[in-house]
Every structure is written in C-alpha cells, then in structure tokens.
C-alpha positions in Angstrom: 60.7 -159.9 -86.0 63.9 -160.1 -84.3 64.2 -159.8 -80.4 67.5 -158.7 -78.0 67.2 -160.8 -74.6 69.4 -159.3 -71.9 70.9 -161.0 -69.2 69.7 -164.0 -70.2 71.8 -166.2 -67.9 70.2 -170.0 -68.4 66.4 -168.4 -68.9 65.1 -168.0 -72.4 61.6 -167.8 -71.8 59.5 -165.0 -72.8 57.7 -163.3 -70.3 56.3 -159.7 -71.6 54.6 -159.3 -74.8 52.4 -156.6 -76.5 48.7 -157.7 -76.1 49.0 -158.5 -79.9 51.8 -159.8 -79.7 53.8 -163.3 -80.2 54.0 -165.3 -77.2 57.2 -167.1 -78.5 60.8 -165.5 -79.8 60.8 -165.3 -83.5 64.3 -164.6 -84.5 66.1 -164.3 -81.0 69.4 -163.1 -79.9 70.9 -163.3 -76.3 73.1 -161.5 -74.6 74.9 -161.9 -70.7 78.1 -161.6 -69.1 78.5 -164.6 -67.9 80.2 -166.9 -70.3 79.2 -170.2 -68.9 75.1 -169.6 -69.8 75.5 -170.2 -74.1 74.6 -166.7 -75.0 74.7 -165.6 -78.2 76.8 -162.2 -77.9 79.4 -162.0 -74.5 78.8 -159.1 -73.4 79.4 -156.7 -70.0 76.6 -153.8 -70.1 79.5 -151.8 -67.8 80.8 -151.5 -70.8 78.9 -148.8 -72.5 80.7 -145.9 -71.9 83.2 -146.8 -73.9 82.1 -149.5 -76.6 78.4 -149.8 -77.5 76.5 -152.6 -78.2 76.7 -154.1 -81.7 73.9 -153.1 -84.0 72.0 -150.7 -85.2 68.1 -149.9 -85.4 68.8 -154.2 -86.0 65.6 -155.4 -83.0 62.1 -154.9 -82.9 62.4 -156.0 -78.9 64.7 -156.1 -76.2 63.8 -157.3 -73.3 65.6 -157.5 -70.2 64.2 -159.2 -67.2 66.0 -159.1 -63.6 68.9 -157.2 -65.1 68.9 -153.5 -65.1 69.1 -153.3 -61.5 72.6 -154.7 -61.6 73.8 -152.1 -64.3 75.1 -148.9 -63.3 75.3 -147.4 -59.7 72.4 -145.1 -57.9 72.7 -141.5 -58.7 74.7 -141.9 -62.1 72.8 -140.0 -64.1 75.2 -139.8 -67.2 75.7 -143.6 -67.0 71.9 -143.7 -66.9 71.2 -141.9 -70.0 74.2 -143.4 -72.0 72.7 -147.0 -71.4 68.9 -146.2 -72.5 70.3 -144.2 -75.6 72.3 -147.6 -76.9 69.0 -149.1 -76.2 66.8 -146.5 -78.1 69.6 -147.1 -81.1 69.7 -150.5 -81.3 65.5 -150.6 -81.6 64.1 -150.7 -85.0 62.0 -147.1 -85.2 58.5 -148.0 -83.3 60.5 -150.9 -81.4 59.7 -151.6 -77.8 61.4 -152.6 -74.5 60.3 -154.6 -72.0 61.3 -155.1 -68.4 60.8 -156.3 -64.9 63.0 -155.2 -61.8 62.0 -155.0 -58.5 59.2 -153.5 -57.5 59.6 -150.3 -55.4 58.8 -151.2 -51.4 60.1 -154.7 -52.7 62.8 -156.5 -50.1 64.5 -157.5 -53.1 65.1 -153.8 -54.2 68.4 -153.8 -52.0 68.4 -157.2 -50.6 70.4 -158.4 -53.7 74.4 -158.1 -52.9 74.4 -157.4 -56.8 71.8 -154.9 -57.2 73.6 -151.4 -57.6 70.4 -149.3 -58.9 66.7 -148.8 -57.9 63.8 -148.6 -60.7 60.9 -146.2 -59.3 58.2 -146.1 -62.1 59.3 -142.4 -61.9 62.7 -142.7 -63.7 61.2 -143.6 -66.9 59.3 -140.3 -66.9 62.9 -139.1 -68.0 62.8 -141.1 -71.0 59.9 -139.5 -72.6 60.9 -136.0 -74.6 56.9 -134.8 -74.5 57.8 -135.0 -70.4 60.3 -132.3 -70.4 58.0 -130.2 -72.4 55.4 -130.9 -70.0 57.0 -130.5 -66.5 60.2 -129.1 -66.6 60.0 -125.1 -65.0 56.4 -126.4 -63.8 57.7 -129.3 -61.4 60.5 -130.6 -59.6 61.5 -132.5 -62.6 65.1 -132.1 -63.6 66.2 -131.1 -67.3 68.8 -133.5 -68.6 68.1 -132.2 -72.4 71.5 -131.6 -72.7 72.4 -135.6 -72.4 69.4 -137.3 -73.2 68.3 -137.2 -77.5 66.3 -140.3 -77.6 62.4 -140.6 -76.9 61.3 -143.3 -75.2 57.0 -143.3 -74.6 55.9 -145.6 -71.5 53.1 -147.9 -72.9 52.8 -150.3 -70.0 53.7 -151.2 -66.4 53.1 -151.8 -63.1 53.3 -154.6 -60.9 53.5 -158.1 -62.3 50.3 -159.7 -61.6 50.3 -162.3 -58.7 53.8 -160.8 -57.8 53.7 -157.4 -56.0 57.7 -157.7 -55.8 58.1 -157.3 -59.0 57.5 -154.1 -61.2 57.1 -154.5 -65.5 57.2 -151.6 -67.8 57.2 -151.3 -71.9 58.5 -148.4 -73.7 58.2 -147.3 -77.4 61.0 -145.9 -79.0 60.0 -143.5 -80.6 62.6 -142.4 -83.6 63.3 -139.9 -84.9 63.0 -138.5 -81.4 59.5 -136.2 -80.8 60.2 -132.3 -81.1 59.0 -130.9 -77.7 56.3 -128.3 -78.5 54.4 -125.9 -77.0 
C-alpha cells in the first residue's frame, strides 16, 4: 500500500483511515512547500496548472489534512477542477482521499491569513459523475462536464468527532470514470 501525505509540514501522523483499514503508513510519501519540514517531494500545489504532480495511478491514499484550504482562490472553478483531476490521476483505480478542512460555520474557515478557499460538504457533490446525471437540468447545480473527466464517489464525512471545527470527507476514485446514464 503506498500513501501521498500533503502538506505534511512537521506532522506525519495518520489521522483518517477506512474502517478496515491500517492505522499506520505502510509505504509513505510526503509532500509540502515548505523546504525546512524533511519532506520527501518539494513541492508548491500552485503549481498545477502548469506542471503536475509526479506519478501516475502510483498511491492507494492521499491524504491531505489542513491543506486544501490554502490551495487555490474562492470562485476558481477551473483551478478547482484541475487540482482534483491530478489527484484522481495520481490514485491507484479504487484509491481514496482523505481530508479535513475547516468545518463550515467554523471561525477558522476565514480566520486563517493563509486560507484562500472554503470547503462546504456541497463542493464535493461536483466530484461525483453519477451527480451530474442526477441533478443537473433538475437543480441549481452547475454543469462543469466540459472540465471535469474524473469520478470521484463521497464515502465518508462530516464533522470530526469531538471537534465540530473541523469537517473530514473520503472519496473513491473511481477509474475509469462512471458513464452517466439514464
């Protein structure tokens, strides 16, 4: 099993798992900016745009805890989708991601100079191909088919238990992508 942690900074503990799943890192790689913190891979998420990550279908996990929140900028919708299709290619087919960011109603949503994006449990809807065949022309819910190939399936989240600031999701990448059907 081989995991991606992002943002690690000087934290290499694992904090979401699948109920089955190991409560220790098997074959761990981590990844931050910050080039004081002994991560494995350097690495600026701004950067994704232009130059993906390294790897390909290469982790079973990536987990990113307190990160996502500082990636990106409100309202950026292409940025958006560009970041969580890197993610959906770098996971193994089946692979999951896990993450925590602030929970929505949280002080900590905005009262972070660095955050520049807000994580309602919403958002992720937009992540899952068998939503656009359910909603879109029947809701509110905006089509963004025409960036967005990957599948990711929400499994999990909610808020972190004894911690209503924080809110934890896990997706399934689902690959190849599901088909939307009627």
């Amino acid at each position: 099993m081989s995991e991606l942690l992002i943002g690690c900074g000087n934290h290499r503990q694992k904090v979401l798992k699948l109920p089955d799943g190991p409560d220790t890192w098997r074959d761990l790689v981590t990844l931050d900016v910050d080039p004081n913190c002994g991560a494995d891979i350097e690495w600026d998420l701004g950067r994704l745009l232009h130059e993906p990550l390294p790897g390909e279908s290469r982790f079973d996990e990536i987990h990113a805890y307190h990160v996502l929140e500082h990636t990106g900028r409100q309202g950026d919708y292409r940025w958006f989708f560009a970041q969580w299709a890197d993610f959906w290619r770098l996971l193994k087919p089946g692979g999951h991601f896990f993450g925590i960011v602030p929970a929505p109603g949280s002080v900590w949503v905005w009262g972070d100079p660095g955050h520049t994006r807000f994580f309602a449990p919403e958002l992720l809807t937009y992540l899952d191909q068998e939503q656009y065949r359910l909603q879109v022309g029947r809701t509110a819910f905006a089509d963004y088919r025409h960036l967005w190939r990957a599948d990711f399936e929400l499994i999990q989240g909610g808020l972190v238990p004894n911690d209503p600031d924080q809110f934890f999701f896990v997706l399934k990448a689902h690959k190849p992508a599901r088909e939307p059907t009627e």
